[in-house]
C-alpha positions as CSV (number, residue, x, y, z in Angstrom):
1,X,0.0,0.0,0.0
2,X,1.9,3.3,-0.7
3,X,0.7,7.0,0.0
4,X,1.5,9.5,-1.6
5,X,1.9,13.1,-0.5
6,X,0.5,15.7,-2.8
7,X,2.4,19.2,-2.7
8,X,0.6,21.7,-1.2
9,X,-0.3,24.8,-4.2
10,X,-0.1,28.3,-3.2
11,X,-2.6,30.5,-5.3
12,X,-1.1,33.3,-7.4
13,X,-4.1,35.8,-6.2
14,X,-2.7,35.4,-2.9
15,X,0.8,36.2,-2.2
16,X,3.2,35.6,0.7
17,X,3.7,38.9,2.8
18,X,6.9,40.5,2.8
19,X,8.4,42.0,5.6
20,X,10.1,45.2,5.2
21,X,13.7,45.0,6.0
22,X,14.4,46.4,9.4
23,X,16.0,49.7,9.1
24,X,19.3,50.6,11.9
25,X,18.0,53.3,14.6
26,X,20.7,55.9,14.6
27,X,21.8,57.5,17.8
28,X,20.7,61.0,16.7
29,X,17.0,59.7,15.9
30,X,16.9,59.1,19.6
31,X,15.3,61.8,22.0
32,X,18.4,63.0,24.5
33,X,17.2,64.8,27.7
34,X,20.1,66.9,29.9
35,X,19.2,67.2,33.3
36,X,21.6,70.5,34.3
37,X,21.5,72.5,37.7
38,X,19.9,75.7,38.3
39,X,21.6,79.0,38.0
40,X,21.3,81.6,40.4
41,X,18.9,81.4,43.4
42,X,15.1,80.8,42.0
43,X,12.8,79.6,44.9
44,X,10.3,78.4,42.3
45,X,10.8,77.0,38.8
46,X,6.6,77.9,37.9
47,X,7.7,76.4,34.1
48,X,9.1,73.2,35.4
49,X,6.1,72.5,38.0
50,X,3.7,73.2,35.0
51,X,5.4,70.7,32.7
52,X,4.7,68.0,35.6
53,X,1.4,69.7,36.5
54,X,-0.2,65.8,36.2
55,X,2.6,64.1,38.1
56,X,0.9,66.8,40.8
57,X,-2.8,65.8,40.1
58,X,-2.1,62.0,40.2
59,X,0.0,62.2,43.6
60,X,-2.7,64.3,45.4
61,X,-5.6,62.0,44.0
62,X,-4.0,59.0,44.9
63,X,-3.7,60.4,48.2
64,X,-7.7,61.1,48.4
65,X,-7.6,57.6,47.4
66,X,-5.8,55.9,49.9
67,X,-7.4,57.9,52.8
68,X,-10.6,56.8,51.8
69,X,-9.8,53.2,51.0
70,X,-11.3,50.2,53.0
71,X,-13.6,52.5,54.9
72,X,-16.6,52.3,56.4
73,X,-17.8,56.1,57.0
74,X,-15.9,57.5,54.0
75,X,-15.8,61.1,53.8
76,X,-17.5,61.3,56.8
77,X,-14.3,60.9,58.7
78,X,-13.8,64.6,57.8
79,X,-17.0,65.6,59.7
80,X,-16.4,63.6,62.4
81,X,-12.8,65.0,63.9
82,X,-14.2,68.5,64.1
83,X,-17.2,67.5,65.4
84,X,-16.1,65.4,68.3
85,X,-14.0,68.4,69.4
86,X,-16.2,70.9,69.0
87,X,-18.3,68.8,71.8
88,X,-15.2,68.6,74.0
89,X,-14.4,72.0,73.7
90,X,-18.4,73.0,74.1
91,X,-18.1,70.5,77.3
92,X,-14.9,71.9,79.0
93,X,-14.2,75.5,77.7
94,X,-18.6,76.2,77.2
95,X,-18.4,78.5,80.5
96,X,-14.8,79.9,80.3
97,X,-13.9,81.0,77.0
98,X,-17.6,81.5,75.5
99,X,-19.1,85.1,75.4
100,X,-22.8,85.3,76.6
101,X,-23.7,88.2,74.4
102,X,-22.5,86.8,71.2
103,X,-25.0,86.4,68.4
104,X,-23.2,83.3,67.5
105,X,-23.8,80.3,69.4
106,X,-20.7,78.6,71.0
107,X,-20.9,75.4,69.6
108,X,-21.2,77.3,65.8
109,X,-18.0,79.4,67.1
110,X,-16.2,76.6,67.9
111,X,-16.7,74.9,64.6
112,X,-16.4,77.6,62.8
113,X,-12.7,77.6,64.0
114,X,-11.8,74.0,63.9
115,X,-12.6,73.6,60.3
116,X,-9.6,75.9,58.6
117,X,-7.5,75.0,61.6
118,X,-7.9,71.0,60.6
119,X,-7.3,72.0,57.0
120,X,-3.8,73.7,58.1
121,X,-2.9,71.1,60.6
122,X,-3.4,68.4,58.1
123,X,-1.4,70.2,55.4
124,X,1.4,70.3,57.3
125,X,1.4,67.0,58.7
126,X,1.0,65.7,56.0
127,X,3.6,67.7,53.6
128,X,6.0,66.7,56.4
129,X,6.2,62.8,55.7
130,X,5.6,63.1,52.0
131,X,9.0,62.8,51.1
132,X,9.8,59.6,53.4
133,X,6.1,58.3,52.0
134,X,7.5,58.6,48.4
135,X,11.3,57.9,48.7
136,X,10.6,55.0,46.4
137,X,9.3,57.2,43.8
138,X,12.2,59.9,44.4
139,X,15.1,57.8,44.4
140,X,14.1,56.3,40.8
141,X,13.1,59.3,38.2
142,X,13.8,62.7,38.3
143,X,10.8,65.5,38.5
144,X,10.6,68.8,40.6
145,X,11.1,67.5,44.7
146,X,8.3,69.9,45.2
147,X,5.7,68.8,43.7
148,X,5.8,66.3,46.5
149,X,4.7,68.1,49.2
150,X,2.6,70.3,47.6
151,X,0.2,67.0,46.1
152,X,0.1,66.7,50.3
153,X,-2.8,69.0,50.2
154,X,-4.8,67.3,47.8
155,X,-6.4,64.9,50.9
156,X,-6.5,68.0,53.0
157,X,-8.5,69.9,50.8
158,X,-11.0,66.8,49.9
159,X,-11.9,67.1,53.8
160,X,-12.0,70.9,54.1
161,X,-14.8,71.1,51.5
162,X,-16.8,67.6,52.9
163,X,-16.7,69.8,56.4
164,X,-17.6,72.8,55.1
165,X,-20.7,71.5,53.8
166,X,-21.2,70.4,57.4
167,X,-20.6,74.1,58.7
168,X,-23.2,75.3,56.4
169,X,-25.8,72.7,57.6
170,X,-25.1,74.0,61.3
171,X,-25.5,77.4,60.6
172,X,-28.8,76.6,59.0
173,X,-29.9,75.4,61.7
174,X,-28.9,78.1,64.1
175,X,-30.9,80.6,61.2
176,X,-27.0,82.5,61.3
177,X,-26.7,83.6,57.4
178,X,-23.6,84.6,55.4
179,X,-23.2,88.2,54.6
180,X,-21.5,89.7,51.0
181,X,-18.3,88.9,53.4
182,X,-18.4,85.6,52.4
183,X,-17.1,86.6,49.2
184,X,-13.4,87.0,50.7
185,X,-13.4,83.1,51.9
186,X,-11.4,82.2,49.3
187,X,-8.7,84.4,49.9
188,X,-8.5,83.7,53.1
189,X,-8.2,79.8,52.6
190,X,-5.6,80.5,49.8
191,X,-3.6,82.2,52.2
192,X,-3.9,79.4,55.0
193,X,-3.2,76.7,52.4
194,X,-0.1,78.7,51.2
195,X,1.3,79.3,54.9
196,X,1.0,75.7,55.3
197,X,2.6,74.3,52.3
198,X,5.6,76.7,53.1
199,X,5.7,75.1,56.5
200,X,5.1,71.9,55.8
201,X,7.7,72.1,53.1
202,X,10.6,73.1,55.9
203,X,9.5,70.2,58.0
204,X,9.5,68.1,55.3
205,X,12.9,69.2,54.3
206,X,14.3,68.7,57.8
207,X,12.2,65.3,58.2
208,X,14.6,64.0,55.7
209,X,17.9,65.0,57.3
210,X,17.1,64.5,60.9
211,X,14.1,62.1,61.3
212,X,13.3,62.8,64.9
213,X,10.9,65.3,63.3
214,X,8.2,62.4,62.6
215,X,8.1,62.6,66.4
216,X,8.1,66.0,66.7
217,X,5.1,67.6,64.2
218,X,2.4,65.9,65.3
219,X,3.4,67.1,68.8
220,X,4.4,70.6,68.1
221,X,0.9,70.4,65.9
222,X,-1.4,69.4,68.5
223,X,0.2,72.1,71.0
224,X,0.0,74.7,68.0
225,X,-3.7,74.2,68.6
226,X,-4.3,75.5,72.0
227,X,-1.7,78.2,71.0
228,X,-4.8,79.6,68.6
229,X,-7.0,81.1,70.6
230,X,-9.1,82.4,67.9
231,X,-10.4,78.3,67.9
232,X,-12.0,78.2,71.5
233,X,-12.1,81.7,73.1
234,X,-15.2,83.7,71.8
235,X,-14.9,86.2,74.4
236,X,-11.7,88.4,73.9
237,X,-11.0,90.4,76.9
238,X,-10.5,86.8,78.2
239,X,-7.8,86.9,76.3
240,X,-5.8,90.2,78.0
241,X,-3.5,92.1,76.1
242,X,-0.3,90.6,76.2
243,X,-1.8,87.2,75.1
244,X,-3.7,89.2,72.4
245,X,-0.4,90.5,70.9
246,X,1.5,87.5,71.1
247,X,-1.4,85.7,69.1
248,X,-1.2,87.9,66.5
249,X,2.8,86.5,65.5
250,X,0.5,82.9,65.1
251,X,-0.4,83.0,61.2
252,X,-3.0,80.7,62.0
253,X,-4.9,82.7,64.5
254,X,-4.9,86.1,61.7
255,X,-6.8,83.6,59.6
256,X,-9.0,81.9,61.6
257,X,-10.2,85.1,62.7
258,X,-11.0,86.7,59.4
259,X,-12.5,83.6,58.1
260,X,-14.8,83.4,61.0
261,X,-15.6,87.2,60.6
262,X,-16.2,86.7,56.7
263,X,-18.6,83.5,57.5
264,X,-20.6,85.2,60.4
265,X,-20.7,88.9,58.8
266,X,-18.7,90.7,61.5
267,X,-15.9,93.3,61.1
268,X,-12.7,92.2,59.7
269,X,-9.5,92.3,61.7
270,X,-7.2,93.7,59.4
271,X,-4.3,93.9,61.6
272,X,-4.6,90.3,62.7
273,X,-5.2,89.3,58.6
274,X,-1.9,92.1,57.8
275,X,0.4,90.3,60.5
276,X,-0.1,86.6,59.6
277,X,-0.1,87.3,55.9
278,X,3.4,88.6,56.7
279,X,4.3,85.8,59.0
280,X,3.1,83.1,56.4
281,X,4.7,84.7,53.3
282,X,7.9,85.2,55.9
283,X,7.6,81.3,56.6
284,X,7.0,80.0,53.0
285,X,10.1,81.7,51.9
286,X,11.8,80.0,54.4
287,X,10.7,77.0,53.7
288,X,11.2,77.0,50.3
289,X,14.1,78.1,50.2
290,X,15.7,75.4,52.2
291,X,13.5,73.1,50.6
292,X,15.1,74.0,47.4
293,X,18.7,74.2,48.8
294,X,18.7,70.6,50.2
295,X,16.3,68.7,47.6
296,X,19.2,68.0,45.5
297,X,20.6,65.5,48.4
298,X,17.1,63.9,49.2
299,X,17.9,60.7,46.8
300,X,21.2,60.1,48.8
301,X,19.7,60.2,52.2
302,X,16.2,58.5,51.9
């Protein structure tokens, strides 16, 4: 018995592809990217941060994200920190520090206060571990050192706006309304979250040199609070005048006081809103300048 094989036929409609000869990449074809020093002292390269401006937006999100992951309450975290110590505060400072002639209810006051003052303490804490939290990140590819603590108020922010809504519910149901002050709210939290970043940005720098600083923030933070007065003392002459002036250098306290005035239609305390303003813009240069003088050494040390 014999088989035979029959020869496959290839059709002429059809024929075979050819493949196009590979052509040799030359070395100029090939993008080149120099990575040189600054000249001269420049506290802030705007061009550079706008070329990574979504390196920034992905950072801060994935921040948002990772606060909120795996939780039960959610955003309501945010509501629930300044409204547990608005009741502590109503409980143990309610006949001290409150003023019984005030057209604002304590409890409102106190809120009113703790909102911006989380937003600031939060800013700070967190721009102070973001380079440690990302030294993976730093020590791999190059892009502006700050944009790292700045994407640290991302998170902050997320909860400043879920407690605001809060603070607007309250004063609903206290019938106090906004005035055209309200306008200047803006500002005002502009110039918090600026005096923050600058801070948080000099303990971030110095977090990375000397690390006892992890230790250190969220103690000097929670003491920074009962340094504001502005947060739990509605009644000023409780205050007396030496305590009053020596508030005035905390850039926190200028701002919680205007914001409060802005959201309850009082009178603005321009000298309070003058000083911090000079304090905060005194501290961001600081900070960013020795941010900017040390972040060349941050992938050697982390």
């Amino acid at each position: 018995m014999s088989i035979t094989l029959e020869k496959p036929t290839i059709e002429r409609d059809c024929p075979l592809p050819v493949r196009a000869p590979r052509l040799p990449v030359m070395e100029d074809d090939l993008p080149i990217t120099v990575i040189e020093p600054s000249r001269g002292w420049q506290l802030l390269d705007v061009a550079e941060l706008w070329r990574f401006r979504e390196l920034l937006y992905f950072l801060a999100w994935r921040d948002v994200i990772l606060r909120y992951k795996q939780t039960v309450l959610g955003a309501a975290w945010a509501i629930l920190q300044p409204l547990a110590t608005m009741v502590v505060f109503s409980f143990c400072f309610g006949r001290l520090a409150a003023d019984a002639d005030a057209a604002v209810p304590y409890a409102l006051f106190v809120f009113a206060g703790l909102i911006p003052w989380t937003f600031f303490s939060a800013t700070i804490s967190n721009a102070s571990n973001s380079v440690i939290s990302n030294q993976t990140l730093i020590t791999k590819v190059y892009f502006p050192r700050l944009i790292v603590p700045m994407s640290a108020i991302g998170a902050s922010a997320v909860d400043f706006a879920v407690a605001f809504g809060m603070l607007i519910v309250l004063m609903l149901c206290y019938a106090v309304i906004p005035g055209p002050t309200v306008l200047v709210l803006p500002l005002l939290v502009a110039g918090l979250a600026i005096t923050a970043l600058g801070i948080g940005t000099l303990l971030c720098a110095l977090t990375v040199a000397y690390r006892d600083f992890r230790f250190v923030v969220p103690f000097m933070v929670q003491l920074w609070m009962f340094a504001t007065p502005s947060i739990y003392i509605q009644n000023p002459e409780a205050l007396g005048a030496w305590t009053a002036r020596l508030a005035l250098l905390n850039p926190a306290h200028g701002f919680i006081v205007n914001f409060r005035a802005a959201l309850f239609d009082t009178p603005l305390d321009f000298i309070a809103l003058a000083t911090a303003t000079a304090v905060g813009a005194a501290l961001t240069l600081l900070g960013g300048s020795y941010f900017r003088k040390v972040e060349r050494s941050f992938a050697d040390i982390v």
